[in-house]
C-alpha positions as a Markdown table, in Angstrom:
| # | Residue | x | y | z |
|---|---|---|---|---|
| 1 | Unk | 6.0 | 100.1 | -225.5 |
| 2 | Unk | 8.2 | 100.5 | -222.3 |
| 3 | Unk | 9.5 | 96.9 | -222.7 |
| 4 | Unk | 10.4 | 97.7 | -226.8 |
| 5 | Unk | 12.1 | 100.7 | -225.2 |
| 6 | Unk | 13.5 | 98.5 | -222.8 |
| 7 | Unk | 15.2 | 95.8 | -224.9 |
| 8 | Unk | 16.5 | 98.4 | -227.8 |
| 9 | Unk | 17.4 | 100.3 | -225.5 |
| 10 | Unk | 20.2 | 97.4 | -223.8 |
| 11 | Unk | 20.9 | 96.4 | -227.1 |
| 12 | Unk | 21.9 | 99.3 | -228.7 |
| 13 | Unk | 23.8 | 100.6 | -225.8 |
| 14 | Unk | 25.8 | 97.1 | -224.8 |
| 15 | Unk | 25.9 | 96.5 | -228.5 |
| 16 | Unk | 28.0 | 100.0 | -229.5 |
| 17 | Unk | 29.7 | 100.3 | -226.3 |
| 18 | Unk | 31.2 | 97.0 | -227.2 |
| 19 | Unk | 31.9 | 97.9 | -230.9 |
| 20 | Unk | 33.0 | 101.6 | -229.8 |
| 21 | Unk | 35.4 | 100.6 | -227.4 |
| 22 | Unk | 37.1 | 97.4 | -229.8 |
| 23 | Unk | 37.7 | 100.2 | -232.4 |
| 24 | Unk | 39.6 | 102.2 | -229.4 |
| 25 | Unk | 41.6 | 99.7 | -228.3 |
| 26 | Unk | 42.5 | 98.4 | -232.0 |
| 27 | Unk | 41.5 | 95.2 | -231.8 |
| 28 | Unk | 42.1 | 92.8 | -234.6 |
| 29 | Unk | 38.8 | 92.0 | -235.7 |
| 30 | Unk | 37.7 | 96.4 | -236.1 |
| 31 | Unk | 41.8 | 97.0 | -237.7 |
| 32 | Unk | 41.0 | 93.9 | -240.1 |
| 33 | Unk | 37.4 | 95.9 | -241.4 |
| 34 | Unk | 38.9 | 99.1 | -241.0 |
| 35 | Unk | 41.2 | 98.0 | -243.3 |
| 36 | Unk | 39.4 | 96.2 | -245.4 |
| 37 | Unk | 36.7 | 98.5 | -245.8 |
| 38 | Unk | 38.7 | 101.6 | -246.5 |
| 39 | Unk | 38.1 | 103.9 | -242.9 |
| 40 | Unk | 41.6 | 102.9 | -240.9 |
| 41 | Unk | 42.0 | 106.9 | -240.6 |
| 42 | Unk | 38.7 | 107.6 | -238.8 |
| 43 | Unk | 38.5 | 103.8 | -236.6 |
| 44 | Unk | 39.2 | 105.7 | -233.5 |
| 45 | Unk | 36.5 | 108.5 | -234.6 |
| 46 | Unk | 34.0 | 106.1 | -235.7 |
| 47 | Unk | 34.9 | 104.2 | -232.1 |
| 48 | Unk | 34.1 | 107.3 | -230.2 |
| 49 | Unk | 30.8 | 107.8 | -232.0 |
| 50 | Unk | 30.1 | 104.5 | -231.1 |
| 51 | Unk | 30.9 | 104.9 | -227.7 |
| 52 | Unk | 28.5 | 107.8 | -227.2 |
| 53 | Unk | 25.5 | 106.6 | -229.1 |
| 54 | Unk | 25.7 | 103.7 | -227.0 |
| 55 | Unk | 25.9 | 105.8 | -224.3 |
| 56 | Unk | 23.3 | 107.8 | -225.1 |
| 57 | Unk | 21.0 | 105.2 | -225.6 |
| 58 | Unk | 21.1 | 103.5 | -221.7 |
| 59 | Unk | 21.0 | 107.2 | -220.7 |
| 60 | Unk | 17.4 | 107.6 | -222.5 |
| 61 | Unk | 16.2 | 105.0 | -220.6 |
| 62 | Unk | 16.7 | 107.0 | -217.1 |
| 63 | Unk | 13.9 | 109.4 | -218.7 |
| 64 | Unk | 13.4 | 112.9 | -217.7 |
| 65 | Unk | 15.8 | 115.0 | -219.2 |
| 66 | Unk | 17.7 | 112.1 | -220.2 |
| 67 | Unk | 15.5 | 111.3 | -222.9 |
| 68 | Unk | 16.9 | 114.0 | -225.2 |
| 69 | Unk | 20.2 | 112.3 | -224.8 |
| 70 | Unk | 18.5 | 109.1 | -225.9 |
| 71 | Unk | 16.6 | 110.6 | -228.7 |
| 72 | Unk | 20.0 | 112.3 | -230.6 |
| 73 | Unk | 22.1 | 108.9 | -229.4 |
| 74 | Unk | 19.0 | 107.1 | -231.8 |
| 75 | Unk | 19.6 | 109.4 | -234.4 |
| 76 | Unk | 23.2 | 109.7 | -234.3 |
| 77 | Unk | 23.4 | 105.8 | -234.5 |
| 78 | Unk | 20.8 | 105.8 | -237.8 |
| 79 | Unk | 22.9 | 108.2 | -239.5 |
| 80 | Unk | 26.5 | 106.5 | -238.4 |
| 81 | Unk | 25.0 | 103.0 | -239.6 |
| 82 | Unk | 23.9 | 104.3 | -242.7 |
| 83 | Unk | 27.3 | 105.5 | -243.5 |
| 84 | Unk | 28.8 | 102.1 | -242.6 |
| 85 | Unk | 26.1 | 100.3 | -245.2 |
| 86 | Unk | 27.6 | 103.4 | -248.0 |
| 87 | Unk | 31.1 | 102.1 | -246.3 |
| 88 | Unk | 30.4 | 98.0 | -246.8 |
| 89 | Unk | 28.4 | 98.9 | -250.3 |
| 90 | Unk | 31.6 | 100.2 | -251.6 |
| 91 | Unk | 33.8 | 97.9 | -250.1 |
| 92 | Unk | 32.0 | 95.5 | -252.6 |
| 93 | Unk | 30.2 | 93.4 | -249.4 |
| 94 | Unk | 27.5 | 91.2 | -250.2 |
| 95 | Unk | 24.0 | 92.0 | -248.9 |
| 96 | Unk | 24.6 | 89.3 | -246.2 |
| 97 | Unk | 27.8 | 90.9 | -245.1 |
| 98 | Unk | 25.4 | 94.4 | -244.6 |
| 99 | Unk | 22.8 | 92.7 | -242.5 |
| 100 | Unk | 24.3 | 93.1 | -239.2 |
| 101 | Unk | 24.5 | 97.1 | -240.2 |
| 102 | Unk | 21.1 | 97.4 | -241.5 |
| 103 | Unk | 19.3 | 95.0 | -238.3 |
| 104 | Unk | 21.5 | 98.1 | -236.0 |
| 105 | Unk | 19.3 | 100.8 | -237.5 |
| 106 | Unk | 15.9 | 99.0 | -237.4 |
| 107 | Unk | 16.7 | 98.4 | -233.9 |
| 108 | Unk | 17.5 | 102.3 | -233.5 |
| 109 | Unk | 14.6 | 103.3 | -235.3 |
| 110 | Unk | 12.7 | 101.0 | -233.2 |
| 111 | Unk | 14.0 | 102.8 | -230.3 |
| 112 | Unk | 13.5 | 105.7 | -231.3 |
| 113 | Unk | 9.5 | 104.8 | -231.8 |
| 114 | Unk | 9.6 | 103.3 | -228.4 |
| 115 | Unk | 11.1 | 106.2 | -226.5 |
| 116 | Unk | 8.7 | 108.9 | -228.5 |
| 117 | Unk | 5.6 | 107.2 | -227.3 |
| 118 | Unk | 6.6 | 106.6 | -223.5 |
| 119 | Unk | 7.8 | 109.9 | -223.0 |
């Protein structure tokens, strides 16, 4: 369990601090799905988010009190991905398109599993 915890844990917090901070700085590639998608007017919100959860999930790795900052960052990230599926759903993506999205939260959940049972 402490290796599952381990390799989520990198993931998800390399993986959203990356995604957070291209939607803060405006890159092309998060404006173009912004865009696309309908959610210009909250990219930089959404980027924050992103930013913490990812955050949050190398700080639940620490353990100790950190944990609890690990275990919301895993929650927060479920709930954020499952608003981008509702966001790419809409948007009229393909189910291919949504797998990235949907891989994020197995990963989080997976975390989430992994940091429950070490602690």
């Amino acid at each position: 369990m402490q290796a599952l915890l381990w390799i989520t844990g990198i993931l998800l917090g390399v993986g959203f601090l990356m995604s957070g901070a291209m939607k803060l700085m405006g890159h092309a590639m998060a404006t173009e799905m912004a865009n696309k998608l309908d959610f210009a007017d909250k990219l930089k919100l959404i980027g924050g988010a992103e930013m913490m959860g990812g955050l949050g999930a190398l700080l639940g790795l620490i353990g100790g009190n950190w944990e609890f900052a690990g275990f919301f960052a895993g929650i927060g990230i479920v709930v954020l991905m499952l608003g981008a599926l509702s966001y790419h759903q809409k948007g009229g993506d393909k189910p291919k398109d949504m797998m990235p999205t949907a891989m994020m939260i197995v990963l989080a959940v997976l975390y989430l599993i992994a940091l429950t049972q070490v602690s």
